[in-house]
C-alpha positions as CSV (number, residue, x, y, z in Angstrom):
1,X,-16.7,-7.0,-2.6
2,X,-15.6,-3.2,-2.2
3,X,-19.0,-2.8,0.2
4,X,-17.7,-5.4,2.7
5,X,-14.1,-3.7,2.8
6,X,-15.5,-0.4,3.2
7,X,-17.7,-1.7,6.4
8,X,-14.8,-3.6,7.7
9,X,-12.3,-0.5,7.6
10,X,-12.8,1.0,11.1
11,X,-11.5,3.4,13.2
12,X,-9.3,1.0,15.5
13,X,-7.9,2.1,18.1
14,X,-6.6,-1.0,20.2
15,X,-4.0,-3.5,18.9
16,X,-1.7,-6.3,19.1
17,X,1.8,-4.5,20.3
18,X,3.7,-7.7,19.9
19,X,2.4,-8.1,15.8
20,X,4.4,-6.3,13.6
21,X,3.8,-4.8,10.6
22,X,6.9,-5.5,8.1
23,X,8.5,-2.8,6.8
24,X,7.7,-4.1,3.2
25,X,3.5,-3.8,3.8
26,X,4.0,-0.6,5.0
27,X,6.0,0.8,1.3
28,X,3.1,-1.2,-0.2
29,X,0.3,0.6,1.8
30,X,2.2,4.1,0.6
31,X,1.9,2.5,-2.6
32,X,-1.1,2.1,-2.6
33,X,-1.6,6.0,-1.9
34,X,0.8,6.7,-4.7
35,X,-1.1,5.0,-7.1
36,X,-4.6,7.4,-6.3
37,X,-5.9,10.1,-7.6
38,X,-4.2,13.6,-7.3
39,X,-5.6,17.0,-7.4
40,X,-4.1,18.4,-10.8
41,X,-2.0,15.4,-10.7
42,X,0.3,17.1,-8.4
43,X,1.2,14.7,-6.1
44,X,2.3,16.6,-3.3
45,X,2.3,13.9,-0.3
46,X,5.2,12.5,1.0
47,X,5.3,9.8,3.8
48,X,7.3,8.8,7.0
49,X,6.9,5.2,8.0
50,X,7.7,3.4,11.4
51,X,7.4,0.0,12.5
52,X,10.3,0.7,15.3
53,X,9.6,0.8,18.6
54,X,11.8,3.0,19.6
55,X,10.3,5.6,17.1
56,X,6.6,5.0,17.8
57,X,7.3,5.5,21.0
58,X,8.5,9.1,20.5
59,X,5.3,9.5,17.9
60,X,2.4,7.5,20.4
61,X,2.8,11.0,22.7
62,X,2.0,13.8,20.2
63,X,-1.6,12.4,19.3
64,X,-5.0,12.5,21.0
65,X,-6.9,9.0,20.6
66,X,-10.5,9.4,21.0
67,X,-12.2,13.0,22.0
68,X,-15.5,10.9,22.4
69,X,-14.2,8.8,24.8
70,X,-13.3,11.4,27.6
71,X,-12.6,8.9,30.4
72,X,-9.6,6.7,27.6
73,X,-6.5,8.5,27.9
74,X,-5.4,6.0,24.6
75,X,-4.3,2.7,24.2
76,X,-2.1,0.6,26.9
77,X,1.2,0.3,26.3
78,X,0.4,-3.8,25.3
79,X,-2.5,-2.2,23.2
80,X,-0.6,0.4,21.2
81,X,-0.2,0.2,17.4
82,X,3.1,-1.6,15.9
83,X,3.5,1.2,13.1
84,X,2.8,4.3,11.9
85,X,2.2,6.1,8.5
86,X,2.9,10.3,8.6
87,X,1.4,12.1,5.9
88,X,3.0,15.0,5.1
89,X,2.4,17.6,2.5
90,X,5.4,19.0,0.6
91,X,4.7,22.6,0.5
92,X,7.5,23.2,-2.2
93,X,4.7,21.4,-4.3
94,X,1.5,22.9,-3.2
95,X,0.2,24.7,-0.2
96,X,-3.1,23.1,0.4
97,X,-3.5,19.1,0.6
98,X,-6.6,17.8,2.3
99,X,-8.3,16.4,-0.6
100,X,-4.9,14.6,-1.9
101,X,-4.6,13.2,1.8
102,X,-8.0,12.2,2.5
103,X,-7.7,9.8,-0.7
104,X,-4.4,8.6,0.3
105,X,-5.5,8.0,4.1
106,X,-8.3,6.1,2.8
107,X,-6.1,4.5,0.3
108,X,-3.7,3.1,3.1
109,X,-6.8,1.8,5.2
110,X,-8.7,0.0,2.8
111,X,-5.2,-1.8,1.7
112,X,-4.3,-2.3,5.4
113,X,-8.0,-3.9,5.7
114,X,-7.6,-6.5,3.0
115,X,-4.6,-7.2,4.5
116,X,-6.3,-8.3,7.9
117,X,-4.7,-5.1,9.5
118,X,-6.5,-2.4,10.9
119,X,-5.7,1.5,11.3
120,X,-6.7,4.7,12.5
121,X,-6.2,8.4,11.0
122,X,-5.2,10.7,13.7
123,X,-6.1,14.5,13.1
124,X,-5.3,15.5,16.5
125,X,-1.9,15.5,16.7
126,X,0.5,17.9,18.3
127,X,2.4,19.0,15.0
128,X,5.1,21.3,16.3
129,X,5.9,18.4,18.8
130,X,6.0,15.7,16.3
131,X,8.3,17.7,13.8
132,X,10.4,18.7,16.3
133,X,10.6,15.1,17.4
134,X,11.1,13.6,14.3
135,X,13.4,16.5,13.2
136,X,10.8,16.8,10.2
137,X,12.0,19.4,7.5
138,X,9.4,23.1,7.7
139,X,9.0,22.3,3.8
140,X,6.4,19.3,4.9
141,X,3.1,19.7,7.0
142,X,1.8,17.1,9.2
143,X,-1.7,16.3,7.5
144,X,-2.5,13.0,8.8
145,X,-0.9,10.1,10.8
146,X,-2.1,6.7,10.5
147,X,-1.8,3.8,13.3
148,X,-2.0,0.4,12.0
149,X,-1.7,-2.7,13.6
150,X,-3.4,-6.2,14.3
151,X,-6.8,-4.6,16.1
152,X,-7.9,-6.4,19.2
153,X,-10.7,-5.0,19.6
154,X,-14.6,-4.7,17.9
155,X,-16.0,-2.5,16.0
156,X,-19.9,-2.0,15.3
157,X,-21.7,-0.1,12.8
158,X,-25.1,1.1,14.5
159,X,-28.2,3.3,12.7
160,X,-28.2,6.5,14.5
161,X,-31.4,7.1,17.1
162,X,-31.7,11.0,16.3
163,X,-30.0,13.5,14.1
164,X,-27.4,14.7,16.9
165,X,-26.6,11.1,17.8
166,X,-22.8,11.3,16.3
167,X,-21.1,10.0,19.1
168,X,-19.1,6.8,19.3
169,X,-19.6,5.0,22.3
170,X,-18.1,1.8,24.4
171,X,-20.2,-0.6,25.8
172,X,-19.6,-2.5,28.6
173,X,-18.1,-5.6,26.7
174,X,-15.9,-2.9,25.3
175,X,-17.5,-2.9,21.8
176,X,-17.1,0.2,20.0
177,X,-19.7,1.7,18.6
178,X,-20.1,4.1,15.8
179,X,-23.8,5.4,14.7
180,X,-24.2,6.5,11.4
181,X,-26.8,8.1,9.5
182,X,-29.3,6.0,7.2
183,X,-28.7,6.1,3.6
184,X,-32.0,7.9,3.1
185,X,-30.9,11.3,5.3
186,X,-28.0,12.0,3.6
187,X,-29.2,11.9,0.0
188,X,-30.9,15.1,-0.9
């Protein structure tokens, strides 16, 4: 059921470094983004995959993990994810792209669920520093990057205790925690 997928697609940010993800789920994860909807039918995202890692290496630098969690500089090396998905947006195509890469992110993430993976989109990253190390072409823009992996850690859905309670949390098991807001608060 699409409701069971959608509560199982988390934000993970600790894996399995020693799974990885082949090279041919990843093209079908982009597929999957190829195959959604697109403002005007435009389709202006293009993707840069890795599953090396000698590559993620260079990328696992140029994000920010978790702005909640001030005292987690990021995963351990052992914990890191096995691949990576870049969104770019071509801007020979169209200058503006957040709607078209919010679908796709999603897109990837729901496919990476069913597929027992789990992911993460990463809006903080260091753009300039990941172009420049990925030699990335100034016709694309870093919108998005995506870690996947096998997660190796928890993930728990709780009801928010007061309107300002946005904050994910860690417990002392190390569940993550992730408040959200009732059903009945957000429909006006």
């Amino acid at each position: 059921m699409i409701k069971d997928l959608i509560k199982k697609n988390r934000s993970y940010r600790r894996f399995d470094n020693s799974f990885s993800v082949p090279l041919d789920t990843l093209r079908e994860l982009i597929d999957f983004a190829r195959l959604s909807p697109s403002g005007a039918n435009l389709q202006p995202l293009k993707f840069i995959v890795s599953g090396s890692p000698v590559t993620n290496t260079k990328i696992f630098p140029c994000l920010a993990w978790a702005g909640y969690l001030k005292d987690w500089d990021g995963p351990i090396e052992k914990e890191r994810p096995s691949a990576y998905i870049i969104i770019l947006g071509d801007k020979s195509i169209k200058n503006e792209f957040s709607c078209d890469c919010g679908i796709a992110a999603q897109s990837i993430l729901l496919g990476a669920t069913e597929k027992g993976l789990g992911g993460c989109m990463i809006g903080s990253i260091q753009k300039n520093r990941l172009a420049d190390t990925l030699n990335i072409d100034s016709q694309y823009e870093i919108q998005l990057v995506i870690a996947l992996g096998k997660p190796v850690e928890t993930v728990q859905i709780d009801e928010m205790k007061s309107a300002d309670d946005i904050k994910y949390w860690r417990d002392i098991k190390n569940i993550h925690h992730v408040p959200k807001r009732s059903l009945d608060s957000i429909i006006i």
